[in-house]
C-alpha positions as CSV (number, residue, x, y, z in Angstrom):
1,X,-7.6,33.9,-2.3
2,X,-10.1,35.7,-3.0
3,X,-9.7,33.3,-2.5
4,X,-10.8,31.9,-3.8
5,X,-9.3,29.5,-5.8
6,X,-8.0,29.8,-4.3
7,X,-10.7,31.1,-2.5
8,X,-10.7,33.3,-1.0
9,X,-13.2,32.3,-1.8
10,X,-16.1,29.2,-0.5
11,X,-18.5,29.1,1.5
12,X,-22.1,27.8,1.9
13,X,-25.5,27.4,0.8
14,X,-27.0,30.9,-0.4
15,X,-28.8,31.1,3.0
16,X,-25.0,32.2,4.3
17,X,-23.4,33.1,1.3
18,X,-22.7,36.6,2.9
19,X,-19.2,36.0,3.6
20,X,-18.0,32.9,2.4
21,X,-15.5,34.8,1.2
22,X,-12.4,32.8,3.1
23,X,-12.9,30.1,2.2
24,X,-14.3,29.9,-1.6
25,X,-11.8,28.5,-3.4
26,X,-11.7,25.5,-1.3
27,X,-15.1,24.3,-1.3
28,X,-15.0,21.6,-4.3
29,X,-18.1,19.1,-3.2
30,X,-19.9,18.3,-6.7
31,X,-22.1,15.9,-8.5
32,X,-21.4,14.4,-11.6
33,X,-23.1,15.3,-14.4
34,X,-25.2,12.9,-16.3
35,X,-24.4,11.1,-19.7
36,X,-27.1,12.5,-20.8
37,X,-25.9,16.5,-20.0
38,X,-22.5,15.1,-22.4
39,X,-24.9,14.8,-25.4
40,X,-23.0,17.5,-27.3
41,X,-19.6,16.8,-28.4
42,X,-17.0,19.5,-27.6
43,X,-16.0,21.7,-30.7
44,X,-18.9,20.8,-33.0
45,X,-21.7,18.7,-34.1
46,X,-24.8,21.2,-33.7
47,X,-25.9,23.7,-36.2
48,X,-25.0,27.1,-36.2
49,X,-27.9,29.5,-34.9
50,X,-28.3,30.5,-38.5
51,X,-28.1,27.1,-39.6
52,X,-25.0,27.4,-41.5
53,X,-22.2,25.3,-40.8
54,X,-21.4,23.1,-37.8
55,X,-21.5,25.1,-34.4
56,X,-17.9,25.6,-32.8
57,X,-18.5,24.7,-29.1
58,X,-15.8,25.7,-26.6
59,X,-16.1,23.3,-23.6
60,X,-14.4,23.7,-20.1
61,X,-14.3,20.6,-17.4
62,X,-14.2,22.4,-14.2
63,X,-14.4,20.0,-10.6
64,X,-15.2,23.5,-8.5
65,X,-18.7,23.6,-8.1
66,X,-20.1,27.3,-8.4
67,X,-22.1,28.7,-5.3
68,X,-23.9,31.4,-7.2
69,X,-24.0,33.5,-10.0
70,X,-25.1,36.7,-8.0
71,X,-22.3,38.5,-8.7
72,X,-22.6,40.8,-5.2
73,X,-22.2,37.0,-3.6
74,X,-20.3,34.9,-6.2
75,X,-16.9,34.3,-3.8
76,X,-15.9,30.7,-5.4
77,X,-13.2,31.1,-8.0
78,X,-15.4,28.8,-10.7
79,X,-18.5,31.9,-10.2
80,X,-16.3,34.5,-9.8
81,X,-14.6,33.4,-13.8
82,X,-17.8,33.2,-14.8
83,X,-19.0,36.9,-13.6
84,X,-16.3,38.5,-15.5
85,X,-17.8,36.7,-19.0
86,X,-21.1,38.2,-18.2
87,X,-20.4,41.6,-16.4
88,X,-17.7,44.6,-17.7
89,X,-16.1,45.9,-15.0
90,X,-14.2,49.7,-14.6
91,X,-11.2,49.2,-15.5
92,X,-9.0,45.7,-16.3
93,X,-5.5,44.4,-16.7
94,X,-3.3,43.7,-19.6
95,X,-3.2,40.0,-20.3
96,X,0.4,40.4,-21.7
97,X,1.6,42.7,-18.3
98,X,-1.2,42.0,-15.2
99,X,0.6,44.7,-13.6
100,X,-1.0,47.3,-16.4
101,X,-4.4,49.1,-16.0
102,X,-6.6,49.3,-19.2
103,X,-9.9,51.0,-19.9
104,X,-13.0,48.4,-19.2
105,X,-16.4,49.9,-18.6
106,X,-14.5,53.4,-17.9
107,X,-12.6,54.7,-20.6
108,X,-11.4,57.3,-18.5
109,X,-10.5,58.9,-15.2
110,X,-9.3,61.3,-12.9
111,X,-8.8,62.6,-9.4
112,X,-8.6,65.4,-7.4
113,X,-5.5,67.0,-5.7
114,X,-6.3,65.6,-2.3
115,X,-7.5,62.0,-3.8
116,X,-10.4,62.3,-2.2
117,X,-12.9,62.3,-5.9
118,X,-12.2,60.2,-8.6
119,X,-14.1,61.3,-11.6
120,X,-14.7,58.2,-14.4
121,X,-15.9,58.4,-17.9
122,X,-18.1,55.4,-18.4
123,X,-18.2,54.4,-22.3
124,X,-20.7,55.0,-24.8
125,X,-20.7,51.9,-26.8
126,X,-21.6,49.4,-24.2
127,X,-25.5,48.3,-24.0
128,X,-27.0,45.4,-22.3
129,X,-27.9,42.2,-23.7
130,X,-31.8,43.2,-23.5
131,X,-30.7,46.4,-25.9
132,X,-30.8,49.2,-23.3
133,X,-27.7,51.4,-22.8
134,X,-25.1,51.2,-20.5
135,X,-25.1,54.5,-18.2
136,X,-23.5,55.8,-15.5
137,X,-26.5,55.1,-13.2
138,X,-25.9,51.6,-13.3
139,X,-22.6,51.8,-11.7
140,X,-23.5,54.5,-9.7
141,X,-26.3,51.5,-8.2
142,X,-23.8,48.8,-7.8
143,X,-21.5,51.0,-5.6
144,X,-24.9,52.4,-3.4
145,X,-26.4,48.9,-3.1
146,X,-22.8,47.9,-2.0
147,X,-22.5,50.1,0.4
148,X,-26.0,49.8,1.9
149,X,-26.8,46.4,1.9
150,X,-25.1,43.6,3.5
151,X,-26.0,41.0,1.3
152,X,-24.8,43.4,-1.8
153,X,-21.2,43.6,0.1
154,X,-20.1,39.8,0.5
155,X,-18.0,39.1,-2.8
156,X,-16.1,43.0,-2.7
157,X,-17.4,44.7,0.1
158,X,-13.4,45.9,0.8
159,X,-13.7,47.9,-2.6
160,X,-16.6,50.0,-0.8
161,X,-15.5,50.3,2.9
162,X,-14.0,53.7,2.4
163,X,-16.6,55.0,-0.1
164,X,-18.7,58.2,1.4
165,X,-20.5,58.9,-1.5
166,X,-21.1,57.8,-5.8
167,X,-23.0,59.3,-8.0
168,X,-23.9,60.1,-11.5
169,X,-24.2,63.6,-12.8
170,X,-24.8,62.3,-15.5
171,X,-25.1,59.0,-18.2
172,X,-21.4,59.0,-18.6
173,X,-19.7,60.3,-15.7
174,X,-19.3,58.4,-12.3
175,X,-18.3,60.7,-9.4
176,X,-16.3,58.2,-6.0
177,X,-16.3,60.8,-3.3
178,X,-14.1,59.1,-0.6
179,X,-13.4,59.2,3.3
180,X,-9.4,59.1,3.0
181,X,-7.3,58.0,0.2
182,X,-7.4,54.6,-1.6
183,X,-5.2,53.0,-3.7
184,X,-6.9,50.2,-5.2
185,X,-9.1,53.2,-7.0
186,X,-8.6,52.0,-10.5
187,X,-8.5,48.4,-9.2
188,X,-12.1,48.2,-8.3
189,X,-13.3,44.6,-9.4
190,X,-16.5,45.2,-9.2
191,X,-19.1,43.6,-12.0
192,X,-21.5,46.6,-12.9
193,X,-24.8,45.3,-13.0
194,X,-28.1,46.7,-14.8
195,X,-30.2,48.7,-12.4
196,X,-33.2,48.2,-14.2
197,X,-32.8,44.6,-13.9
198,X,-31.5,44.2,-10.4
199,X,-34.1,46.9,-8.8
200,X,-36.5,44.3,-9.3
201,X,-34.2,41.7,-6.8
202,X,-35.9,41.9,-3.2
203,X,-33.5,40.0,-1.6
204,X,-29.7,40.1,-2.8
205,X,-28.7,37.5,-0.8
206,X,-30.8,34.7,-1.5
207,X,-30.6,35.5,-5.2
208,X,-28.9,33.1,-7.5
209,X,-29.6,35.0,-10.8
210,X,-29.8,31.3,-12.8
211,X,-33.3,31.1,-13.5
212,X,-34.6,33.9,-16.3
213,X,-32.2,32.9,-18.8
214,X,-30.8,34.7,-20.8
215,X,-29.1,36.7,-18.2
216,X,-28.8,40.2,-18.9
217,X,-25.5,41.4,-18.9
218,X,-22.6,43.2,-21.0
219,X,-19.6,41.2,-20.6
220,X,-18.1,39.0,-23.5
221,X,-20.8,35.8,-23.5
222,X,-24.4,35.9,-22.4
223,X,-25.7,33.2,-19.6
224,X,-28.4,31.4,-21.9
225,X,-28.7,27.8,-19.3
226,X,-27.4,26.5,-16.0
227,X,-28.0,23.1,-13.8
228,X,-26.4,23.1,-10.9
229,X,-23.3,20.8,-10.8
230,X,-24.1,19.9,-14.5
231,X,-23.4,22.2,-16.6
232,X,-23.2,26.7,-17.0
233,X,-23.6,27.5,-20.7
234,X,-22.9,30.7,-22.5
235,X,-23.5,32.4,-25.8
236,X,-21.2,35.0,-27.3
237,X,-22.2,38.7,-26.7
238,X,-22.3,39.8,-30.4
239,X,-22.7,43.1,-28.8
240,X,-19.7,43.4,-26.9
241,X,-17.8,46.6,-27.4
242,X,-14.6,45.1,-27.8
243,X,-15.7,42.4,-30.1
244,X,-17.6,39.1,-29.5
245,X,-15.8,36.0,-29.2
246,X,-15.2,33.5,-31.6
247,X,-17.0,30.5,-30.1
248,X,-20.5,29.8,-30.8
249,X,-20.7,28.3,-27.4
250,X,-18.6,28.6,-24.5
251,X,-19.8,25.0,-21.8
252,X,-18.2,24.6,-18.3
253,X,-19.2,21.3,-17.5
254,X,-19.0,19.6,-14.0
255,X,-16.3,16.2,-13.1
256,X,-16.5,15.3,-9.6
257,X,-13.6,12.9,-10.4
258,X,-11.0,15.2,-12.3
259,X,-9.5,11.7,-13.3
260,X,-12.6,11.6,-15.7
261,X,-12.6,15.3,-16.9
262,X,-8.7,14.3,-18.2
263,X,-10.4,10.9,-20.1
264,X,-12.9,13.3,-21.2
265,X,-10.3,15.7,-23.1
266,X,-8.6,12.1,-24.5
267,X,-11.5,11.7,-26.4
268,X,-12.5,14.8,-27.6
269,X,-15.6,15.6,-25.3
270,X,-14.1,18.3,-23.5
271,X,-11.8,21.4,-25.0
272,X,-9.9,22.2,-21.7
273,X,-9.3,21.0,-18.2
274,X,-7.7,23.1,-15.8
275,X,-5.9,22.1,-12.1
276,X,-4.0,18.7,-13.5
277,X,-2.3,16.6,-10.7
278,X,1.5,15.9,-11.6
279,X,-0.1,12.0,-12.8
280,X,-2.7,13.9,-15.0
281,X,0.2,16.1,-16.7
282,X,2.5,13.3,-16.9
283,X,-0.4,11.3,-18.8
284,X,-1.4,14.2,-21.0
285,X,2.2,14.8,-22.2
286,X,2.9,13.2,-25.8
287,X,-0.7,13.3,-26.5
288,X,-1.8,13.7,-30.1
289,X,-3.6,17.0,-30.4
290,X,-3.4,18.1,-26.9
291,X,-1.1,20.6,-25.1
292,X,0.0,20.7,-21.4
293,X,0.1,24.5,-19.8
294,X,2.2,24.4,-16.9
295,X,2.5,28.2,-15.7
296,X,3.8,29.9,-12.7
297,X,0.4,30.2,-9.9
298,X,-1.1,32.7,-8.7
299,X,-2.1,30.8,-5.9
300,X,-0.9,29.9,-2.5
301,X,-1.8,26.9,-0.3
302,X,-1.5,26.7,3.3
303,X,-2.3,25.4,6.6
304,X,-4.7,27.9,8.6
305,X,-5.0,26.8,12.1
306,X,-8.3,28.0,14.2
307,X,-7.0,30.4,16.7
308,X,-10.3,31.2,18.7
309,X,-13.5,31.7,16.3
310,X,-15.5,34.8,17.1
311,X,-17.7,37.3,16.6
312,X,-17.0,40.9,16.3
313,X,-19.6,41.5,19.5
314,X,-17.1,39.7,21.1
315,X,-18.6,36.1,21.3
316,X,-16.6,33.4,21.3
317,X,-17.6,30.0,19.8
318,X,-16.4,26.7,17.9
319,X,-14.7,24.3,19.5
320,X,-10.6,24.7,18.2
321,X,-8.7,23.3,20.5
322,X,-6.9,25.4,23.2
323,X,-3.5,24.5,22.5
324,X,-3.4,26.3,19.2
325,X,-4.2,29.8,21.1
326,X,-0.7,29.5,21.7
327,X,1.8,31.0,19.2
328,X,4.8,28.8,20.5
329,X,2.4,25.6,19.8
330,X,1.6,26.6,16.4
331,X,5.2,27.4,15.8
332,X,6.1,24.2,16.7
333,X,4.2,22.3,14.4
334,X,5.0,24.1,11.2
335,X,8.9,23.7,12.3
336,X,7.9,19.9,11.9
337,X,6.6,20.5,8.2
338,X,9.2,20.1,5.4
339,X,8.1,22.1,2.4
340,X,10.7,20.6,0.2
341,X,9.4,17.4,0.6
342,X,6.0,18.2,0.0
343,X,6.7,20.1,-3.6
344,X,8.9,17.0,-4.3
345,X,6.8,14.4,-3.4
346,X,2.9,15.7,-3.1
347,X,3.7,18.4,-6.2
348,X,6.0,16.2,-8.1
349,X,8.1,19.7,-9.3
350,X,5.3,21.7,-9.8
351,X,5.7,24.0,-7.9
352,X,7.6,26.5,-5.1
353,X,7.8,26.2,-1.6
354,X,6.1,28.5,0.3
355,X,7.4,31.5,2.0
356,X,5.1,34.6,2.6
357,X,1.4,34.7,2.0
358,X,2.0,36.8,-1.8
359,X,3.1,34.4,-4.5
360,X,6.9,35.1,-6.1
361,X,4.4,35.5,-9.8
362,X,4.0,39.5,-8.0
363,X,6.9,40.7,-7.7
364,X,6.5,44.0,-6.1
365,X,4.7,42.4,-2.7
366,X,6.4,38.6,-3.1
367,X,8.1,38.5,1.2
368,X,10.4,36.0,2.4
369,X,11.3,35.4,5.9
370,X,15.2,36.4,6.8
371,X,17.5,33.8,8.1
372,X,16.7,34.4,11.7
373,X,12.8,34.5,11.2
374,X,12.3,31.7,9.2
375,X,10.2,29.0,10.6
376,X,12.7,25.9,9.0
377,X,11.8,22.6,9.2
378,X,13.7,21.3,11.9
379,X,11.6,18.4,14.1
380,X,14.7,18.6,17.4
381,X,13.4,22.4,17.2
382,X,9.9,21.7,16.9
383,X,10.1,19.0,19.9
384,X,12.1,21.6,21.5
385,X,9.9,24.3,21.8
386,X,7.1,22.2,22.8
387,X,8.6,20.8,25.8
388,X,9.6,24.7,27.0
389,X,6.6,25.8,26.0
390,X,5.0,23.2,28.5
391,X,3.5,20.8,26.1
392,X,5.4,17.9,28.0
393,X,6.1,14.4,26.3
394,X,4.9,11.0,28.5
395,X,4.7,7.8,27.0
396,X,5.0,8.8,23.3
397,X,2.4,11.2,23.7
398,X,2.1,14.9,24.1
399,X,0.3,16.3,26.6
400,X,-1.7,19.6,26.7
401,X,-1.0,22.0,30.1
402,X,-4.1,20.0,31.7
403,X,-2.4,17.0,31.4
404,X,-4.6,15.4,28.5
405,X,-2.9,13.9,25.3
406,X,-3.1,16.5,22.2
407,X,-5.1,15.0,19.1
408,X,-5.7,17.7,16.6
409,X,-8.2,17.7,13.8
410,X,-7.3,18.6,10.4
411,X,-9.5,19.2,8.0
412,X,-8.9,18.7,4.0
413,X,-10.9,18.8,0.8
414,X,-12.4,15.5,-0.6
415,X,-11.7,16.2,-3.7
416,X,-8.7,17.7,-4.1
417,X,-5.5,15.1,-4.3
418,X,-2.8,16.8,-2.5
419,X,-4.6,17.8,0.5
420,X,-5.0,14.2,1.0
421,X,-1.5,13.5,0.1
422,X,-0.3,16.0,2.2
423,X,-2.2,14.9,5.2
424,X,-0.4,11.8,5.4
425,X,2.7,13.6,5.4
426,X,1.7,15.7,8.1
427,X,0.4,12.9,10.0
428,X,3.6,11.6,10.3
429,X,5.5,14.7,11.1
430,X,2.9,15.8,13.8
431,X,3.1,12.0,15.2
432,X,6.8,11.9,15.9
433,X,6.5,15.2,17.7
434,X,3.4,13.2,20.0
435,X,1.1,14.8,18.5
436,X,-2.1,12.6,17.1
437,X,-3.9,14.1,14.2
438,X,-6.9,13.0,12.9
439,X,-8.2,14.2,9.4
440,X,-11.4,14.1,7.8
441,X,-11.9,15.1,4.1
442,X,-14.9,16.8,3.3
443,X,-17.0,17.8,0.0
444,X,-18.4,20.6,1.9
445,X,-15.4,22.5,4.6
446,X,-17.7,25.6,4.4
447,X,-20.3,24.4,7.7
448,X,-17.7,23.5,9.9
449,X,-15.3,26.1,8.5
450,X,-17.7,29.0,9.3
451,X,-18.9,27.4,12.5
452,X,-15.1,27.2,13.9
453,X,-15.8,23.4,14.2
454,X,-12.3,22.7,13.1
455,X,-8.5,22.8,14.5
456,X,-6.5,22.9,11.1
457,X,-7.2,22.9,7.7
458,X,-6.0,23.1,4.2
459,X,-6.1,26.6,2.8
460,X,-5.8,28.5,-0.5
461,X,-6.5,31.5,-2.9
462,X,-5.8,32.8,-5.7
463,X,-4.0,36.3,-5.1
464,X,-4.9,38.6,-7.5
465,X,-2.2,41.2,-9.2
466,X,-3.4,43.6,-6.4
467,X,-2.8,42.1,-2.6
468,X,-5.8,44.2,-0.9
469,X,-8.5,41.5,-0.8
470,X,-6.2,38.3,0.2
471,X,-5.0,41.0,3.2
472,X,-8.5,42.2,4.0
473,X,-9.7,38.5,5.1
474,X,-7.5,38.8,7.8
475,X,-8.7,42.1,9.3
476,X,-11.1,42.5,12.6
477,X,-13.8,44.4,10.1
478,X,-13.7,40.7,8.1
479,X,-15.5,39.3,11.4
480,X,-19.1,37.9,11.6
481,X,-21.2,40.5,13.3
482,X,-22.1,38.0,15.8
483,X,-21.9,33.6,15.9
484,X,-25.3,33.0,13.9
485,X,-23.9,35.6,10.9
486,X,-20.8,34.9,8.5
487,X,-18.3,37.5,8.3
488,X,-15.8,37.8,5.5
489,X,-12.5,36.6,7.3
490,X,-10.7,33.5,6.4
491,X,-10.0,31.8,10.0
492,X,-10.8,34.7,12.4
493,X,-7.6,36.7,12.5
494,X,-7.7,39.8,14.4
495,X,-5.2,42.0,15.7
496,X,-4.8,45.6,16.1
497,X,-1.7,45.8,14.9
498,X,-2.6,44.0,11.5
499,X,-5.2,46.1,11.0
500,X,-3.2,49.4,11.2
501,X,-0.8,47.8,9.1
502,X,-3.9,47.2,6.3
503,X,-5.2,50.8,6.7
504,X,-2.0,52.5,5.8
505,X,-0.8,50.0,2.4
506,X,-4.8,50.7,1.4
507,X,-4.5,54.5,1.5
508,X,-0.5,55.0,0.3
509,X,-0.3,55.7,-3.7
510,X,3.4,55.5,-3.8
511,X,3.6,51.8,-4.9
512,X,7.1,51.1,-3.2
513,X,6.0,52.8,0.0
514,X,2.7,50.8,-0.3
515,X,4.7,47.7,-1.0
516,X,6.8,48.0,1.9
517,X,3.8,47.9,4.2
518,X,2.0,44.7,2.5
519,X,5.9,42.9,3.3
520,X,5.5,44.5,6.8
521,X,1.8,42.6,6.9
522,X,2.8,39.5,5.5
523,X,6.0,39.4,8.1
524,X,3.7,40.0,11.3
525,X,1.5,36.9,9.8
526,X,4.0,34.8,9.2
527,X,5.4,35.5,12.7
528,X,2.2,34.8,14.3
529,X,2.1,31.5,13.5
530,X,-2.0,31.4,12.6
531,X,-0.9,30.9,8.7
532,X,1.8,28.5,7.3
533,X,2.2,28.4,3.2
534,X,3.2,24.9,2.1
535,X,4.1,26.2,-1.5
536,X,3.2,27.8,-4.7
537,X,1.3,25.4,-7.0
538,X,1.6,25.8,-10.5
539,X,-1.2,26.1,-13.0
540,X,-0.8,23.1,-14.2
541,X,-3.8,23.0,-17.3
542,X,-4.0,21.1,-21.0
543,X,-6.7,21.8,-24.2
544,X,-6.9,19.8,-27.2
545,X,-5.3,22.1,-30.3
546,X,-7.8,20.4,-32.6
547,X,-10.1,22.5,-31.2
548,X,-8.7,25.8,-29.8
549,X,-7.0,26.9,-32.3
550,X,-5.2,29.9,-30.3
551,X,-5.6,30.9,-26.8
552,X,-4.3,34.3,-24.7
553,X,-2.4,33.7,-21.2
554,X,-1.9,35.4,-19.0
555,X,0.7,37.2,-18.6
556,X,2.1,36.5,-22.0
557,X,5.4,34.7,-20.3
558,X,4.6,31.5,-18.5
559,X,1.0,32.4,-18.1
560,X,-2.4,30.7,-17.1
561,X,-5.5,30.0,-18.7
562,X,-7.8,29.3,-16.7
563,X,-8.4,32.1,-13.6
564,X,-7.2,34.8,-15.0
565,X,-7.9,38.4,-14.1
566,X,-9.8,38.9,-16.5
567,X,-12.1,37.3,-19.6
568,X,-9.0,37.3,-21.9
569,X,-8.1,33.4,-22.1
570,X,-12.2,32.6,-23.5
571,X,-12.9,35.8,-25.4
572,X,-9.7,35.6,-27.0
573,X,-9.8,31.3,-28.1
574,X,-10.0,31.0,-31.5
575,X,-11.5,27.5,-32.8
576,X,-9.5,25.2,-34.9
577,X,-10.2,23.8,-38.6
578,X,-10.3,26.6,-41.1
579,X,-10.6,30.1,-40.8
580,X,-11.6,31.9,-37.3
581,X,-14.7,33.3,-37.7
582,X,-14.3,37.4,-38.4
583,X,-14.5,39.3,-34.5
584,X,-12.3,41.7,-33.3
585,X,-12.2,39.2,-29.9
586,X,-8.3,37.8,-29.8
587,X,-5.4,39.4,-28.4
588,X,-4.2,41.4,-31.8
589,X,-7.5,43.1,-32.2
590,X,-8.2,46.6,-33.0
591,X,-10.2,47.1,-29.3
592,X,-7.2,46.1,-27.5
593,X,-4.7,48.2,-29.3
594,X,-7.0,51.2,-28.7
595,X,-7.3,49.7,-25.0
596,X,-4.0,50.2,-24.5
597,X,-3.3,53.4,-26.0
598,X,-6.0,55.1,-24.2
599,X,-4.0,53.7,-20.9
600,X,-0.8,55.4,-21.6
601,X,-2.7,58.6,-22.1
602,X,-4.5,57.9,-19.0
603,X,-1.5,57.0,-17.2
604,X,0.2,60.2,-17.9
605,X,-2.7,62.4,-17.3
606,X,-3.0,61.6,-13.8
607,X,0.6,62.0,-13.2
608,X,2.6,60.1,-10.3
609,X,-0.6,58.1,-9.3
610,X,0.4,54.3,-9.4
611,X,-1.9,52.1,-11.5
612,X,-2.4,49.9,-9.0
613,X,-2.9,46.3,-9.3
614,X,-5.9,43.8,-8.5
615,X,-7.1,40.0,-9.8
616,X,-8.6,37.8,-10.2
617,X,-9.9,37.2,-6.8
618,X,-10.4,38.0,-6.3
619,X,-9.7,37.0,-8.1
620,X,-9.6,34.6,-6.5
621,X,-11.0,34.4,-6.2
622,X,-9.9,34.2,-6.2
């Protein structure tokens, strides 16, 4: 997404965090962090807290700045990573099988015949970082302040659009009374936060939550100290009901210039660094004491063209130009885009070309346009369908329907490479059709982004194993309420059709029925022209092995480290140089096994329900 990551999900400033959602995973604008923030080498140096030994530091170079650790508004995929270290949430995945449900802050659950109640047994052995238990209540609040405040609903308001009523009957059961069915049910990312703690919050969406360290929370590390584009430091959870990690320190620190993040792992200063360019891989490969990770993605990027901002009271506003209201325009320009060359050339290999808006990595909702629909590359066509469209060619250049030459503006991300290598592809393309394009590369896409101030621009999220958020962004509900607010939506799709299309896959259980419909969804928006997917990156990531020891990906076969769906990859890394400290944290330990266990049980109690699927995130935020 989602979307966050790729994003999806980036935005803006806090003041308009409440629905930044589209566009999280794009907004990469940092700061470089000081020598001085560097002080601690990665792995060891400092004293334990007991003053025993050296401390085993686990330290992550991440370029995507983080817009907020407010869980309800965290959208970017580098916060949304970080909320699922510091908050359990209902249920989550199997690291070795995505596609599997397994017991998180509910052990158990159950629905009723219609599906309209789903009962959940929230566990007994999880207590917050301040030592107070872990009840019911508390998600029982998280779903009501969801539901009934907008600034509470940006990151995951689709999980509670259909909710009529939650409560708590008591400190271990959690009572979801919905309008109509809902398959995402025991796919509800949702970080559970403590009431007691968050009651005190009088304005969720100007909260940031990075300033009383140490944050309370119950995931697998505590938030103990954050500087904004410096630095977000964590302490294990020694509390954690599944067993604290490993690590005496889990650092994601802050590279503007990903070029330095990779000279940073060369020398020892960092542990891991995710999103390598093919240059960075190439470089790393060979390299004493590091290894290269170069997974399938969960990720797709695209081109999202503006096709008329507005607001759901019917306001129009922006400024994208006119031309790409038409569907036989838009056409026409992806028909001059040739995906092969840009995973040969921009990806170097790494990665697929793109197809449908659901990654080949999930199977079960992966589309692919048929012979007849299929928007090739094919520039005579393009040219072609311009001129009987009306978009006539005089002089070299085309001309919109009032006669003026088209220039379009495309919009890319300053700091990621193959935008800007792509651009200059596209510039070239576009130009031989007539077409001028100018492009601007931005830290910051989110103002103009949100504003419709744009014509095209590079797009991406990470989809997480369920499909429902990465779809939602494209409904009419995702909307702003009017031009001064920011809606949910990714680049103002709506269309009734779409959105009958979403509210049937989100209320079928019957996972090749459901399935069906999200290939129905992604057909009608590749059709429409408003969306084109360049490719499929891969996760292309490295980590020194003189530090990390042993690492869970996920899934198990050609899997990723970094944006999973889920905490596995940091609660799992064991540090290198003699023995692991003793925790249970680690893919072989005893609260997985049990984890799992208790899902087949589950799973067969509740009969032909599906255990449907869901991120990252949203994933992805995905």
């Amino acid at each position: 997404m989602h979307h966050p990551e790729s994003g999806p999900f980036t935005r803006l400033a806090r003041g308009i965090v409440a629905a930044a959602a589209a566009l999280c995973l794009l907004l990469l604008g940092l700061v470089a962090a000081p020598a001085s923030a560097f002080a601690e080498g990665a792995g060891s140096g400092e004293a334990t807290p007991d003053g025993k030994g050296q401390k085993d530091t686990l330290t992550v170079a991440i370029a995507q700045s983080v817009d907020t650790l407010n869980p309800f508004t965290a959208t970017r995929l580098s916060a949304t990573n970080m909320m699922r270290l510091m908050y359990d949430f209902p249920t989550n995945y199997d690291p070795k099988d995505p596609s599997k449900v397994l017991p998180g802050l509910a052990t158990k659950w159950k629905t009723s015949e219609d599906k309209l109640t789903w009962t959940y047994t929230i566990r007994d052995d999880s207590e917050w970082s301040d030592g107070k238990p872990v009840t019911a209540e508390d998600a029982a609040w998280t779903f009501n302040k969801m539901m009934t405040d907008d600034g509470a609903k940006t990151a995951n308001g689709n999980f509670v659009a259909n909710f009529d009523k939650v409560t708590a009957p008591d400190d271990r059961t959690l009572v979801i009374k919905l309008k109509k069915p809902q398959a995402t049910m025991l796919a509800l990312d949702v970080p559970i936060v403590p009431k007691h703690v968050w009651t005190k919050v009088k304005n969720i969406a100007e909260f940031t939550n990075d300033k009383d360290f140490p944050i309370v929370g119950n995931g697998p590390f505590i938030l103990t100290d954050h500087k904004t584009d410096q630095y977000v430091k964590f302490k294990p959870n020694k509390k954690f009901w599944r067993g604290a990690p490993a690590f005496d320190e889990l650092v994601f620190r802050f590279y503007k210039d990903n070029d330095a993040a990779v000279s940073a792992l060369k020398k020892g200063e960092v542990s891991f660094v995710p999103d390598l360019t093919p240059a960075q891989a190439a470089s790393l490969e060979g390299a004493a004491n590091i290894k290269v990770n170069d997974a399938a993605g969960k990720r797709f990027w695209a081109l999202a063209t503006n096709p008329g901002a507005k607001a759901k009271n019917g306001k129009k506003f922006g400024n994208g130009h006119k031309a790409l209201l038409d569907a036989d325009f838009r056409k026409a320009l992806f028909h001059a885009v040739d995906r092969k060359t840009i995973v040969d050339k921009v990806l170097q290999g790494h990665g697929v070309e793109g197809e449908g808006y659901i990654p080949p990595r999930y199977e079960d909702y992966f589309w692919k346009p048929s012979a007849e629909q299929k928007i090739a590359y094919d520039p005579k066509q393009a040219a072609a369908l311009l001129d009987k469209a009306g978009y006539k060619e005089k002089g070299g250049k085309r001309l919109d329907k009032d006669g003026k030459p088209i220039t379009l503006r495309l919009m890319c991300h300053a700091t990621d490479p193959k935008d800007k290598a792509a651009s200059k592809y596209l510039e070239e393309w576009w130009g031989e059709l007539g077409i001028k394009t100018k492009t601007t590369c931005l830290d910051n896409v989110g103002d103009p982004w949100v504003a419709g101030e744009y014509d095209i621009a590079f797009d991406g999220w990470s989809v997480n194993p369920d499909p429902d958020l990465v779809l939602a962004l494209h409904t009419c509900d995702a909307l702003p309420n009017t031009p001064k607010d920011v809606g949910l939506t990714d680049n103002f799709i709506c269309n009734k059709k779409f959105d009958s299309l979403y509210a049937k896959q989100i209320a079928e259980y019957d996972p090749a029925k459901r399935a069906a419909i999200v290939k129905d969804m992604e057909s009608w928006l590749y059709d429409s022209g408003y969306m084109n997917v360049l490719a499929y990156p891969n996760s292309v990531e490295a980590y020194r092995t003189d530090q990390i020891k042993s690492i869970t990906a996920m899934p198990a076969s050609n899997g990723n480290i970094w944006g999973q769906d889920g905490y596995w990859s940091w609660w799992s890394a064991k540090p290198a140089g003699g023995e692991a400290k003793a925790s249970s944290g680690g893919s072989s330990s005893t609260g997985m096994i049990i984890g799992i266990a208790a899902a087949a049980v589950v799973a067969a109690g509740i009969g032909g329900l599906v255990l449907v699927r869901r991120r990252s995130a949203a994933d992805d935020r995905e």
